[in-house]
Backbone as numpy.savetxt, mean C-alpha at the origin, in Angstrom:
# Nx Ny Nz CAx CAy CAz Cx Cy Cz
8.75 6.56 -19.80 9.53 5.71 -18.93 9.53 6.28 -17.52
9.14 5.19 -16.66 9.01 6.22 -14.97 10.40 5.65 -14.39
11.14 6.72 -13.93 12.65 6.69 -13.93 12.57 6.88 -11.96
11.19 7.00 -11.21 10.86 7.43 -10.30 11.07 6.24 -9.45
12.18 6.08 -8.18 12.52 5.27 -7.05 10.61 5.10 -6.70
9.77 4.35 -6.77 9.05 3.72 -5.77 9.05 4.22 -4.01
8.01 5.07 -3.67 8.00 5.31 -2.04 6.86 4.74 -1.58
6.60 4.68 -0.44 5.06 4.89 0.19 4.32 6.09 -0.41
5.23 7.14 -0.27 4.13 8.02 -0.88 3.80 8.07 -2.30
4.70 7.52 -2.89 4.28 7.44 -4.52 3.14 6.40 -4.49
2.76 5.65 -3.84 1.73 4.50 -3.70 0.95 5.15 -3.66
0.92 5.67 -2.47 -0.62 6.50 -1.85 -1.00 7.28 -3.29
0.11 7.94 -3.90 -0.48 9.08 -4.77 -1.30 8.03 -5.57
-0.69 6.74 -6.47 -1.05 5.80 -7.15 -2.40 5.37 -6.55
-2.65 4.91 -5.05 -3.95 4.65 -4.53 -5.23 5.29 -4.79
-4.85 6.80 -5.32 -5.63 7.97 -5.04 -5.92 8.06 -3.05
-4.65 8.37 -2.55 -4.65 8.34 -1.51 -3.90 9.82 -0.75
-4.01 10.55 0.14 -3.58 11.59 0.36 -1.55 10.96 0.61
-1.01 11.26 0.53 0.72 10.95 0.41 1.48 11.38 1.14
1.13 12.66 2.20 2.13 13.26 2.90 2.58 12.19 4.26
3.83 12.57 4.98 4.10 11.43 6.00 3.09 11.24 7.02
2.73 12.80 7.26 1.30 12.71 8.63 0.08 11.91 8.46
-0.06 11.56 6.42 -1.13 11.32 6.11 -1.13 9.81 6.25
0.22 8.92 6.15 0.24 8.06 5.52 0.40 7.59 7.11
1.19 8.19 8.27 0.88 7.50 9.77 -0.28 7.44 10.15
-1.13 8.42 9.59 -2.64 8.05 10.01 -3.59 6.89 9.74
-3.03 7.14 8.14 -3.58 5.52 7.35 -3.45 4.55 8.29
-2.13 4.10 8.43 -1.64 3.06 8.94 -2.29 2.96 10.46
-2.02 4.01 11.33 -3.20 4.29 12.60 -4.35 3.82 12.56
-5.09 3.66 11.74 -6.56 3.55 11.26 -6.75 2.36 10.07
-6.06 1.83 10.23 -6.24 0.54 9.41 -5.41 -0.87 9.44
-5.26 -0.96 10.76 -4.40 -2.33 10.93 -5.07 -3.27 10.55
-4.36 -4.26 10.38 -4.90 -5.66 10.05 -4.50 -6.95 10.88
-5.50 -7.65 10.85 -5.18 -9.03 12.02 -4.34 -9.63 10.64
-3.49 -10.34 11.77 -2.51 -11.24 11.19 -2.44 -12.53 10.07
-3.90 -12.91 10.20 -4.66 -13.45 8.66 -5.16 -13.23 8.04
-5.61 -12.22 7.82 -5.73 -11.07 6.69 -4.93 -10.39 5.75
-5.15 -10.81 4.55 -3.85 -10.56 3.23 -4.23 -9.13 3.11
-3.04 -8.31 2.99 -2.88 -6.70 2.38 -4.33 -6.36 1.09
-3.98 -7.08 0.38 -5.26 -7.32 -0.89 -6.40 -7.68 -0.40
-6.77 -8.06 0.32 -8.22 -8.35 1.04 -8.63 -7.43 1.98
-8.17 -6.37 2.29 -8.57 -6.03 3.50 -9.88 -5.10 2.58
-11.02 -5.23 3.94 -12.49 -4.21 2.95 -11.74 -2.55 2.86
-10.94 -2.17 3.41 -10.88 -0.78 2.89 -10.71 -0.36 1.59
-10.08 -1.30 0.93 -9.79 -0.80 -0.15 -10.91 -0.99 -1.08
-11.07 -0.08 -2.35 -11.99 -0.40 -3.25 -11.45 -1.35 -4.40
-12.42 -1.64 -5.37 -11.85 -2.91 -6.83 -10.53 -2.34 -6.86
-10.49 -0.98 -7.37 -9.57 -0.37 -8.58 -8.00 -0.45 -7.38
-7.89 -0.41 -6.38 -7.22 0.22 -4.90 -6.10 -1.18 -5.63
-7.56 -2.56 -4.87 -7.05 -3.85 -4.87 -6.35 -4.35 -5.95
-7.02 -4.10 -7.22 -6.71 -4.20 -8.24 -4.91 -3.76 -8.19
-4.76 -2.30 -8.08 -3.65 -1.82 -8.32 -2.54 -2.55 -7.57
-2.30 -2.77 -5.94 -1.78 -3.54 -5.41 -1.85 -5.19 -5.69
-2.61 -5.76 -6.37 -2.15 -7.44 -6.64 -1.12 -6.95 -8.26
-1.13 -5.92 -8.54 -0.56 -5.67 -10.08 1.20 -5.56 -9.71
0.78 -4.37 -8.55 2.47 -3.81 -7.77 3.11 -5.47 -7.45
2.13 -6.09 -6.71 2.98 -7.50 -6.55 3.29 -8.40 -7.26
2.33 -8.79 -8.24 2.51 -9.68 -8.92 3.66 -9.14 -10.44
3.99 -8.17 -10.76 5.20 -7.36 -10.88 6.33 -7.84 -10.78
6.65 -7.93 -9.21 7.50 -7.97 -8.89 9.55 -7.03 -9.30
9.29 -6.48 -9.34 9.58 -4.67 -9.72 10.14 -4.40 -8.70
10.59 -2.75 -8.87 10.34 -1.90 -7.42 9.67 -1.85 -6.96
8.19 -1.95 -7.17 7.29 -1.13 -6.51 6.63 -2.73 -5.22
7.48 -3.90 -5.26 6.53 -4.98 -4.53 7.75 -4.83 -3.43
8.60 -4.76 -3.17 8.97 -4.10 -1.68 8.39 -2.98 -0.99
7.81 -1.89 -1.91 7.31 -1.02 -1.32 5.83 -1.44 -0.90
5.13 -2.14 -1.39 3.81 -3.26 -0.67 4.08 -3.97 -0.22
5.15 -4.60 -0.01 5.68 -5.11 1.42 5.40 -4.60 2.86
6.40 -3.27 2.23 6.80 -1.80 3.49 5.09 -1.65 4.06
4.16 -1.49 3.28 3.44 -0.92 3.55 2.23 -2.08 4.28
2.42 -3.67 3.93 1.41 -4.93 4.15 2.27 -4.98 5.94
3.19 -4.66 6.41 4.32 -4.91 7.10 4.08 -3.85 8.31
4.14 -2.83 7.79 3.19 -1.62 8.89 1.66 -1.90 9.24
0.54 -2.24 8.49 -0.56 -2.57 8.59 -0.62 -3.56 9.30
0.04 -4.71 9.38 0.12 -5.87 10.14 0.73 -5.73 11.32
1.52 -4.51 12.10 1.82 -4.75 12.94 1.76 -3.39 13.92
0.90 -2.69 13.54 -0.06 -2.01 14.73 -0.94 -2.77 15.50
Protein backbone atom coordinates (compact mmCIF):
# COMPACT_ATOMS: atom_id res chain seq x y z
CA UNK A 1 0.00 0.00 0.00
CA UNK A 2 1.79 3.46 -1.02
CA UNK A 3 0.77 5.57 1.99
CA UNK A 4 3.26 8.28 0.13
CA UNK A 5 1.58 12.14 -0.37
CA UNK A 6 2.27 12.40 -4.31
CA UNK A 7 5.14 15.33 -5.13
CA UNK A 8 6.80 16.49 -8.25
CA UNK A 9 9.55 14.78 -7.12
CA UNK A 10 7.97 11.50 -6.51
CA UNK A 11 6.93 11.81 -10.34
CA UNK A 12 10.23 12.50 -11.61
CA UNK A 13 11.50 9.48 -9.49
CA UNK A 14 8.35 7.49 -11.18
CA UNK A 15 9.48 9.13 -14.73
CA UNK A 16 12.90 7.67 -14.24
CA UNK A 17 13.75 11.24 -14.00
CA UNK A 18 16.50 12.92 -11.81
CA UNK A 19 13.97 14.48 -8.63
CA UNK A 20 15.94 16.97 -6.80
CA UNK A 21 14.36 20.76 -6.82
CA UNK A 22 17.48 22.12 -9.02
CA UNK A 23 16.75 19.14 -11.19
CA UNK A 24 13.21 19.47 -11.67
CA UNK A 25 13.64 23.73 -12.37
CA UNK A 26 15.81 22.71 -15.01
CA UNK A 27 13.39 20.24 -16.55
CA UNK A 28 10.87 22.68 -16.61
CA UNK A 29 13.66 25.43 -18.03
CA UNK A 30 14.23 23.16 -20.88
CA UNK A 31 11.04 21.92 -21.82
CA UNK A 32 8.20 24.33 -22.16
CA UNK A 33 5.40 23.77 -24.15
CA UNK A 34 3.25 25.96 -26.59
CA UNK A 35 -0.07 26.35 -25.40
CA UNK A 36 -1.63 23.56 -27.78
CA UNK A 37 0.31 21.06 -26.96
CA UNK A 38 -1.12 18.38 -24.40
CA UNK A 39 1.42 17.41 -21.38
CA UNK A 40 1.09 13.65 -22.95
CA UNK A 41 2.15 14.60 -26.34
CA UNK A 42 4.95 16.48 -25.93
CA UNK A 43 8.15 14.43 -28.05
CA UNK A 44 10.27 14.47 -24.91
CA UNK A 45 8.88 11.99 -23.36
CA UNK A 46 9.37 8.32 -24.28
CA UNK A 47 6.20 5.34 -24.72
CA UNK A 48 6.76 4.13 -21.13
CA UNK A 49 7.19 8.27 -19.69
CA UNK A 50 3.71 8.88 -21.71
CA UNK A 51 2.32 5.88 -20.89
CA UNK A 52 2.85 6.52 -17.10
CA UNK A 53 1.36 10.09 -17.11
CA UNK A 54 -2.09 9.31 -19.21
CA UNK A 55 -2.31 6.40 -16.23
CA UNK A 56 -1.52 9.32 -13.26
CA UNK A 57 -4.51 11.10 -15.07
CA UNK A 58 -6.79 9.02 -16.09
CA UNK A 59 -6.65 7.78 -12.23
CA UNK A 60 -7.68 10.48 -11.10
CA UNK A 61 -6.12 9.96 -7.47
CA UNK A 62 -3.50 12.00 -5.87
CA UNK A 63 -1.18 11.75 -8.16
CA UNK A 64 -3.49 13.85 -11.25
CA UNK A 65 -3.09 17.20 -9.41
CA UNK A 66 0.36 16.60 -9.21
CA UNK A 67 0.31 16.33 -13.41
CA UNK A 68 -1.52 19.14 -13.31
CA UNK A 69 1.31 21.02 -11.09
CA UNK A 70 3.63 19.85 -13.39
CA UNK A 71 1.39 20.25 -17.31
CA UNK A 72 0.88 23.98 -15.56
CA UNK A 73 4.67 24.85 -15.12
CA UNK A 74 5.55 23.45 -18.63
CA UNK A 75 2.90 25.55 -20.16
CA UNK A 76 3.83 28.58 -18.79
CA UNK A 77 7.51 29.27 -19.26
Amino acid sequence: MDIETPTLSTLFDQLGLLSGQADIDDFVRSHSLPDDLKLVDAEFWNESQKALLKEKLRGDDDWAPVVDELNVLLHSE
